[in-house]
Structure formats: structure tokens, C-alpha cells
Phi, psi and omega in degrees: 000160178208131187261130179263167115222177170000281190287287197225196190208152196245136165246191173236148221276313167320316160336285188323289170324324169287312179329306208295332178250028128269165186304347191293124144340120180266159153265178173310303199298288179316284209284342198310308196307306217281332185267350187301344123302005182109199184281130197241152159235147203232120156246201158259021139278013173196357209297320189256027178270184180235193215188144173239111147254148171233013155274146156320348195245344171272337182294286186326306190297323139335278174327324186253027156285083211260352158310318203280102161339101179287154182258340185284318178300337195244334209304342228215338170281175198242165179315339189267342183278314192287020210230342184278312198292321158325288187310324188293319181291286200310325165274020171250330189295303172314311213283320193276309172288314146344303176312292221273331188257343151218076158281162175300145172310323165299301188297340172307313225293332185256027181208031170343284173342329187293291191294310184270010180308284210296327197283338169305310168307307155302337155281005171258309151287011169255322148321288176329301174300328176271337158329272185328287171350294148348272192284336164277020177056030176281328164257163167242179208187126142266128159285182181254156235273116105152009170254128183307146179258180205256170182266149214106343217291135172239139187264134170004172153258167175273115129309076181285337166235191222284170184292211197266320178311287215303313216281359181278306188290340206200059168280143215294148187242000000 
């Protein structure tokens, strides 16, 4: 996901990390930040922190990332529209992949872009679903210091003791 505003623009280090394995030109700057500490590795301790860029040119390069779930666009929508918007993505994903299977094998072979369309796409409807998650507090998410959450919005629950697995295992005496 990526939050635009005025000033800079927030990606989320998932992103980044798929970005990083597709064919798109990275600029310099996107890997310097994400690498600047050494080798970074993205799990699901950290997959959804967001990462600030502020050249122009990284706003800009952002932007024209239309895969990437903008935050500004879903934030505000209700659960049956993301869920409306997903299915409109999976059927532009169907359309293509239509396309795409059926040309000839030769003709695939000159139509790279196609595969990675749809795969673009499906990382777009997997966003879309942690959105949503997000916002029904199934997950947790820190935004960046002033940007408003969305409405509905439900916050995470707290795990306070130990998780449920260990604790089947082990119960408090």
C-alpha cells in the first residue's frame, strides 16, 4: 500500500520487496533508502511498516504505480466496495489471462507484459484483502504520523498472554 500526500509518499516495505522482483525499473534512491542499513529482510514482523520517500522523483515513480493499493483511494470505502473492487481487479486479471492463453505459444513468447499484468494484479487483490483485514482489526498496521484512519475502522485485539497454540499446551495451573 502507499499513502501519497503533499509532501512525500509512504510505501509499505511489502510492496517494495515484490517491486524488487519484478521487471520494473527500480530508480537508485528506492533501493539506497531500503538498503541503507545493510540487507534488510521483510517478514511478517515488518512486511506492513511503511518506508518515506521525498524526491520528486520517487513521489513521481510512485504514483505511477497503479498496482500498488493507494491508501487514499480504499481508505474511506466500505467493506462491500473493497470487496466489489477486488472482484473488478480479478476480472480485468480474467480478461488477460483470456488473452493471454489464447494465443499461440509463439505468440506468448512476444507477450511477456501479459503475465506480468495479471501478476500485478493479483498482488493487488492480496493487498486489497489486508486492507480490509486492517480495517476489520484482524491485522495490525502503524500509519505514519498524521495520516487519518479509515472509517470503520476496528483496532487490532492485544494478545496478552501466551498464543493460543503454546497455551492448549500448556495451561495456566
Amino acid at each position: 500500500m502507499k499513502i501519497i500526500t503533499d509532501k512525500e509518499v509512504y510505501v509499505q516495505k511489502n510492496d517494495i520487496a515484490y517491486l524488487n522482483q519484478t521487471d520494473i525499473p527500480i530508480l537508485a534512491s528506492v533501493y539506497t533508502k531500503m538498503l541503507n542499513n545493510g540487507i534488510i529482510i521483510i517478514d511478517d514482523s515488518n512486511r506492513y511498516e511503511f518506508v518515506k520517500f521525498d524526491k520528486k522523483e520517487e513521489i513521481e515513480f510512485f504514483k505511477k504505480l497503479d498496482w500498488i493499493v493507494d491508501y487514499n483511494k480504499v481508505k474511506d470505502l466500505t467493506e462491500e466496495e473493497i470487496i466489489s473492487l477486488a472482484q473488478s481487479i480479478q476480472q480485468e486479471r480474467e480478461t488477460i489471462a483470456h488473452k493471454y492463453n489464447s494465443l499461440k505459444s509463439e505468440e506468448r513468447e512476444n507477450h511477456p507484459e501479459m503475465v506480468r499484468d495479471c501478476e500485478l494484479l493479483e498482488f493487488k487483490i492480496y493487498s486489497l484483502r489486508d486492507f480490509l483485514w486492517f480495517k476489520q482489526g484482524h491485522i495490525k498496521m502503524t500509519l505514519p504520523e498524521g495520516i487519518t484512519l479509515p472509517k470503520d475502522f476496528k483496532p487490532a485485539k492485544e494478545e496478552k498472554d501466551l498464543p493460543k497454540l503454546i497455551r492448549k499446551f500448556f495451561p495456566k495451573r
